[in-house]
C-alpha positions in Angstrom: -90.3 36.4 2.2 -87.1 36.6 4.7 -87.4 36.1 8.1 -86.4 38.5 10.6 -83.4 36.4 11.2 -82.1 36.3 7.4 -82.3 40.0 7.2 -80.3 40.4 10.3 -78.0 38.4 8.9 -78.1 39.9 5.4 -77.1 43.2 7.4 -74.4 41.5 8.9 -73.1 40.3 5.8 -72.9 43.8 4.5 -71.5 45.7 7.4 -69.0 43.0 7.5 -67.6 43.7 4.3 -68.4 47.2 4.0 -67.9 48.6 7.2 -64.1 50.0 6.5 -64.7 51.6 2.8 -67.7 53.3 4.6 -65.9 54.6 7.3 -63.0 56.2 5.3 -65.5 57.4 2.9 -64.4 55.3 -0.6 -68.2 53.7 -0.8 -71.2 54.5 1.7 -72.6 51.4 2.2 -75.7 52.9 4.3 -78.2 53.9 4.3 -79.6 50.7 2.5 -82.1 48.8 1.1 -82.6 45.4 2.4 -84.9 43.4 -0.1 -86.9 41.2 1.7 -88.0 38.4 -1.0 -90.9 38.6 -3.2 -93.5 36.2 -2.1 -95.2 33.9 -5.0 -98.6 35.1 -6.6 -99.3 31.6 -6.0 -98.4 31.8 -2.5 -100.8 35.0 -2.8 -103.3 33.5 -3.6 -103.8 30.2 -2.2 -102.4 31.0 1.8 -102.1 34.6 2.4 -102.3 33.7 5.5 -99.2 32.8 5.9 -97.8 35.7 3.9 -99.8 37.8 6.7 -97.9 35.9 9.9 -94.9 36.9 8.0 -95.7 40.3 7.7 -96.5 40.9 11.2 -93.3 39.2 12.6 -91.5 41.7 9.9 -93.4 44.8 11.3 -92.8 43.8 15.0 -89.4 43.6 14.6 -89.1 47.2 12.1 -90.9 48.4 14.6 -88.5 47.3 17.8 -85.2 48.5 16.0 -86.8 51.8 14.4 -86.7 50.0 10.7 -88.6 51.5 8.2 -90.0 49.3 5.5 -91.9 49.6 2.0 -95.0 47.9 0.9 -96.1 47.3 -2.5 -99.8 46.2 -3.4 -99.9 42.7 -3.9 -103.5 40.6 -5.0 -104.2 38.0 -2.3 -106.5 35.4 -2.5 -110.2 36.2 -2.9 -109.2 39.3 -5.5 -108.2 41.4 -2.5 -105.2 43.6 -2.2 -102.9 43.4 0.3 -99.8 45.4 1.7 -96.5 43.2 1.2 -93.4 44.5 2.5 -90.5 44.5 -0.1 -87.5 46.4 1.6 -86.5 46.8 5.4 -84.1 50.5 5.2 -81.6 51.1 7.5 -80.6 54.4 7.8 -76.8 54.5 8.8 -74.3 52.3 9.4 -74.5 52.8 13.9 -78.1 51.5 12.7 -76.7 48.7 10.8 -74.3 47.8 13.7 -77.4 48.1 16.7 -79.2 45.4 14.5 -76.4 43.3 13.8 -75.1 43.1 17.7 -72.2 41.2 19.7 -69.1 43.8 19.4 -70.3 46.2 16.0 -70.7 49.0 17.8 -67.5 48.5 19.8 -65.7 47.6 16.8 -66.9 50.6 14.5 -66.3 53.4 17.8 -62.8 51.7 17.9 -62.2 51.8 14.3 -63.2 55.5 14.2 -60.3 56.2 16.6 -58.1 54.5 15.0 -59.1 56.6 11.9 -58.3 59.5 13.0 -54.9 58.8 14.1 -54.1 57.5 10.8 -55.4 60.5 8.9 -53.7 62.3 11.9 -49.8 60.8 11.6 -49.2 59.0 8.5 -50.8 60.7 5.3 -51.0 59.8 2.8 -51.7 55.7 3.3 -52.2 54.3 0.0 -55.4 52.3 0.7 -56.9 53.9 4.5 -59.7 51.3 4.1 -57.9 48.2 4.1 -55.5 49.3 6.1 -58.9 49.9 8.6 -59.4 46.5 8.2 -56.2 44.8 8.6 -55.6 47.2 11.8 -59.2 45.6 13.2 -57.7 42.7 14.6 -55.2 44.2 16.5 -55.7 45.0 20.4 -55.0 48.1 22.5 -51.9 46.7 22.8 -50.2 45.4 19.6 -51.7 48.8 17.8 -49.8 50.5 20.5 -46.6 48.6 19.0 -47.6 49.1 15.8 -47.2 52.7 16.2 -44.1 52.5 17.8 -42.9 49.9 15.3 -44.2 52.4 12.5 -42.4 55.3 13.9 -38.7 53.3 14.3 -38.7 52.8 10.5 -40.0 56.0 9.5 -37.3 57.8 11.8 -34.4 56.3 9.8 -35.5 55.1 6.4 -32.0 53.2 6.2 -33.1 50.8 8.9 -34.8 48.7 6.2 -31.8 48.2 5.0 -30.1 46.0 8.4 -30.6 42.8 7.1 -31.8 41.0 10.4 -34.9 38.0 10.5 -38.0 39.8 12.2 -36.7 38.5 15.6 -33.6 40.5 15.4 -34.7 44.0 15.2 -33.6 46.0 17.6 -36.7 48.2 19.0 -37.2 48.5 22.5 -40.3 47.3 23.8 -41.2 44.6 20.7 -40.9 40.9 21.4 -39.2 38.9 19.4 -42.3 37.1 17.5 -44.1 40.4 17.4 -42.9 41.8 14.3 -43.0 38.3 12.2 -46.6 38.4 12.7 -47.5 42.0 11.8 -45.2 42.6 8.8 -48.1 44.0 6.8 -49.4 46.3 9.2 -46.2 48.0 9.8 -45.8 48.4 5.4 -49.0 49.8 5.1 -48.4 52.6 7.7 -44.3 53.0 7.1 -45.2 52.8 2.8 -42.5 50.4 3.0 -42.8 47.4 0.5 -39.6 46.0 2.0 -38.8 45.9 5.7 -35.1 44.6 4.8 -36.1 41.8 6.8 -34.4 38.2 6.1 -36.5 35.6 5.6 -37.6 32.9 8.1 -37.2 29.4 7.7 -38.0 27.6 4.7 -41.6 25.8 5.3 -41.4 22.3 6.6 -43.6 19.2 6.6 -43.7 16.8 9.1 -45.1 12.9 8.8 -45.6 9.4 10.2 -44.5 6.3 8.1 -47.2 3.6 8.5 -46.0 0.9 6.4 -45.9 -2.2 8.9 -43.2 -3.6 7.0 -41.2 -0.6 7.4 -41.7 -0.3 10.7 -41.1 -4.4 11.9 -38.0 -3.7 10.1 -36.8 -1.4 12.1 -37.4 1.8 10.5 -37.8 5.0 11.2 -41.5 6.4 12.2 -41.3 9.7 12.4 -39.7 11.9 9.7 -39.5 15.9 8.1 -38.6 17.7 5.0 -37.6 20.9 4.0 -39.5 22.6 0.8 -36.7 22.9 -1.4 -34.4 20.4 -0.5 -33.1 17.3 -2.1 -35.0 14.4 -0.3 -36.7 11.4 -0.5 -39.0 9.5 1.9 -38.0 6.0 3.2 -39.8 4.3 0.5 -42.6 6.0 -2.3 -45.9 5.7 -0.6 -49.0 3.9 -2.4 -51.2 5.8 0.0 -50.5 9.8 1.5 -53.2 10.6 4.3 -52.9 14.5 5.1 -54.7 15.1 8.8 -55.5 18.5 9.6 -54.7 18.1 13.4 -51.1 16.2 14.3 -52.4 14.4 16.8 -54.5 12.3 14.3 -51.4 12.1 11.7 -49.2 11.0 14.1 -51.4 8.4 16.0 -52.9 6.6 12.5 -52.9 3.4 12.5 -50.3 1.0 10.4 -51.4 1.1 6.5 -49.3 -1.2 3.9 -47.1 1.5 1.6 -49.3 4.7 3.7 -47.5 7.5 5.0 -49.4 10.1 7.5 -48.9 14.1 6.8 -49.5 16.7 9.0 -51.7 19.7 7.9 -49.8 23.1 7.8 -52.8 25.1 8.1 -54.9 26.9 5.4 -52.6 26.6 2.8 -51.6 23.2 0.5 -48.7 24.7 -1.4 -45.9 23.1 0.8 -46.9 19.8 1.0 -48.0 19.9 -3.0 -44.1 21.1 -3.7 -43.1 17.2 -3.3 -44.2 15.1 -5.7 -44.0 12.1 -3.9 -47.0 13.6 -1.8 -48.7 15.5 -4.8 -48.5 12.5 -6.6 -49.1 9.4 -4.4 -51.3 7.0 -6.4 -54.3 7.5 -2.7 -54.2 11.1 -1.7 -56.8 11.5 0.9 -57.5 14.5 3.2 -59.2 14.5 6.7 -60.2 17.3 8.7 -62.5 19.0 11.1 -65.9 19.1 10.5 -66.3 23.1 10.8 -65.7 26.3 8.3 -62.0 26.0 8.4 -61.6 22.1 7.6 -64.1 22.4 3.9 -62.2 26.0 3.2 -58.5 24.0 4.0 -60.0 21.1 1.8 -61.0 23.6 -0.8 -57.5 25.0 -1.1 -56.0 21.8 -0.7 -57.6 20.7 -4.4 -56.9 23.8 -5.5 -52.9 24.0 -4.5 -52.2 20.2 -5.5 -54.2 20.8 -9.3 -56.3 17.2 -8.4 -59.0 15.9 -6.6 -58.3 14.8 -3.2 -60.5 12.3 -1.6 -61.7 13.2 1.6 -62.9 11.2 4.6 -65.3 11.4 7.4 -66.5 14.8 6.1 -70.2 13.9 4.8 -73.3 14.3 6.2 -73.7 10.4 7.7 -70.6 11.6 9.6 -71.5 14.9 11.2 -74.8 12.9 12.3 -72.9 10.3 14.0 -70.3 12.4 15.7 -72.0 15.5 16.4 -72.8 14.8 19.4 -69.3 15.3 20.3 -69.2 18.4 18.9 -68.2 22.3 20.3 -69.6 25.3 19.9 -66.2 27.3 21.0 -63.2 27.9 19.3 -59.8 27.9 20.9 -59.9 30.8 22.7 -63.5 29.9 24.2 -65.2 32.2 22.4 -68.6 31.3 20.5 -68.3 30.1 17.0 -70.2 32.6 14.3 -71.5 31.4 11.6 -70.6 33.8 8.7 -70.8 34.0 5.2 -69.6 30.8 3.1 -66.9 30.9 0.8 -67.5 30.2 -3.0 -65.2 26.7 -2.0 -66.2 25.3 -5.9 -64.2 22.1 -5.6 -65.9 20.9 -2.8 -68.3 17.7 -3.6 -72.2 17.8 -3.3 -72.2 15.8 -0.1 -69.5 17.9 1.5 -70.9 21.3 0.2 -74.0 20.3 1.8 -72.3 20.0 5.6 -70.5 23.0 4.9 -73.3 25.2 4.2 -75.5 23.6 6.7 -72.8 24.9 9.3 -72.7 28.5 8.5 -76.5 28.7 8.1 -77.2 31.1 11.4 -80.5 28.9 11.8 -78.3 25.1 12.4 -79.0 24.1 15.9 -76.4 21.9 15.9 -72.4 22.2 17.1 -70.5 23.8 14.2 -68.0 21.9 14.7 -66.5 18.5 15.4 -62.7 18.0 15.5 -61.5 15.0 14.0 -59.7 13.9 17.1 -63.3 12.8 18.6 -63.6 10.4 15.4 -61.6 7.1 16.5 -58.8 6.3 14.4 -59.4 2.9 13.8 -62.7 4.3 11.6 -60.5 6.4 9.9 -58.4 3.6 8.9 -61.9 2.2 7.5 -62.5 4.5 5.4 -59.2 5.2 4.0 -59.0 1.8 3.1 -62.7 2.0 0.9 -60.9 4.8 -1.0 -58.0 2.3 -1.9 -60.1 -0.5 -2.8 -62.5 2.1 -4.7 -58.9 3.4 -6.4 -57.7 0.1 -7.3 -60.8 -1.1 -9.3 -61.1 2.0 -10.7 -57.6 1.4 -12.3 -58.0 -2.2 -12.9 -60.7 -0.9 -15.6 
């Protein structure tokens, strides 16, 4: 049987991903059901007791948040029949959002606003709903923009057509950064699948050679590369380390053939577009250990077609360093735990820390950047992986 915890958080999973389809109308996601786990007979039978402790925490809690639950007859031990609760019901989706707490109700009284003037100004939007959603992030003052933005291109269609970069539009009021970042929310309310915007830069890597013999020679250490361009490093590295933080790729210590990447975020496609990364004999990735550095990992694999080894992201790890962990993100604010990710290239012993993160019951910091790891460890470990590659191929 759930505890009152995991069917909070059950609820929070589905207002979560529900709560902008149910708002519009396209799928009413409350009232619902929540099951709350079937209890073995066995269990039943042999420690109803326990069963019974449950059930009381259950009904105290229904009964503090004005949750009704459903019973069914169970047999207990002894032959007796007992009332087991099977479903907690919550009856709306204001219900769902007292329950779930921090900002719901804020979030779905802002959202409702926000509705309206949608409906209200620019029918018909193709999908309202996910348009809700993508407009949830924005603050009184970039939706603000996005109206005015909105209304620019809709009083002259042929201003799609002026063939400037996003920080060249000429709209009163918008900074020069604010359109690059919220190109799709400015489509979905205009119905514009082209903003006749040019496009930015082409994406970029940036890394560190390492090779001591490169570097007593006189070489360059620091390099970049444009995706698309005819280029080749200083020499073919034997050895690519990609660090999700630059501080960590910059700062890694000398390695014989090893050149140091910096991460570019979520996404693996640009530094997978050059084969001499994509296809380094030692391809190792290191990042955080939090949500974002097993999903980056995850993508990484995904984006490059290979495995990718990874370091200092297993359980021995987090229990060394997690005492130097954070429980804020960048912004200060508290870390959530969420729902995990399908993330099926991930190995056992990584899947393991990642889940063991988002589970809303870990008492531990959910995250430790890889900055608080020393480098010369890192170096350590990177250097098992090349031995463990070399005897591999020596097979």
């Amino acid at each position: 049987m759930k505890t009152t915890q995991a069917v909070t958080e059950d609820i929070r999973r589905r207002l979560s991903g529900k709560w902008h389809s149910h708002l519009v109308g396209d799928e009413a996601a409350f009232p619902h059901a929540f099951a709350l786990g079937r209890p073995a007979a066995a269990d039943l039978r042999a420690d109803y007791s326990a069963v019974h402790a449950q059930t009381v925490q259950l009904q105290d809690w229904a009964k503090a948040h004005e949750v009704v639950l459903d019973y069914e007859n169970r047999t207990a031990k002894g032959g007796t029949t007992q009332l087991v609760p099977t479903h907690a019901r919550v009856v709306s989706i204001d219900h769902a959002a007292a329950l779930a707490a921090g900002d719901w109700a804020d979030r779905l009284a802002r959202a409702r606003l926000r509705l309206g003037v949608l409906r209200d100004k620019y029918p018909p939007l193709d999908d309202v709903g996910k348009t809700l959603r993508t407009l949830d992030a924005y603050g009184e003052v970039d939706f603000g923009l996005l109206l005015s933005v909105a209304d620019w291109y809709r009083g002259d269609p042929g201003r799609a057509n002026l063939g400037v970069t996003p920080r060249q539009v000429p709209i009163p009021g918008v900074h020069a950064k604010w359109l690059q970042s919220h190109r799709r929310g400015v489509q979905a309310l205009t119905g514009l699948e082209d903003l006749g915007l040019l496009p930015g830069h082409p994406p970029r890597i940036h890394f560190t050679y390492l090779d001591p013999g490169h570097l007593a020679a006189g070489g360059r250490v620091h390099d970049s590369a444009t995706a698309g361009d005819s280029f080749a490093p200083a020499y073919l590295p034997e050895v690519v380390v990609i660090s999700e933080n630059k501080d960590t790729a910059i700062h890694f210590p000398a390695l014989a053939g090893g050149i140091s990447v910096e991460g570019v975020g979520k996404g693996g496609k640009t530094p997978a577009s050059f084969p001499w990364i994509r296809d380094a004999p030692v391809l190792v990735y290191w990042g955080d250990i939090d949500r974002d550095g097993y999903e980056i990992l995850d993508g990484y694999r995904a984006d490059f077609g290979r495995d990718i080894d990874s370091i200092l992201m297993g359980p021995e790890d987090y229990e060394a360093y997690e005492i130097f962990g954070t429980d804020l993100d960048q912004t200060g604010r508290a870390l959530q735990s969420g729902s995990p990710r399908p993330a099926e290239r991930l190995r056992p012993e990584e899947r393991e820390v990642y889940l063991r993160l988002l589970d809303p019951q870990h008492t531990g910091h959910p995250r430790v950047e890889q900055e608080r790891i020393p480098l010369a460890r890192a170096l350590e470990k990177v250097e098992v992986v090349c031995r463990r590659m070399a005897s591999r191929d020596a097979h």
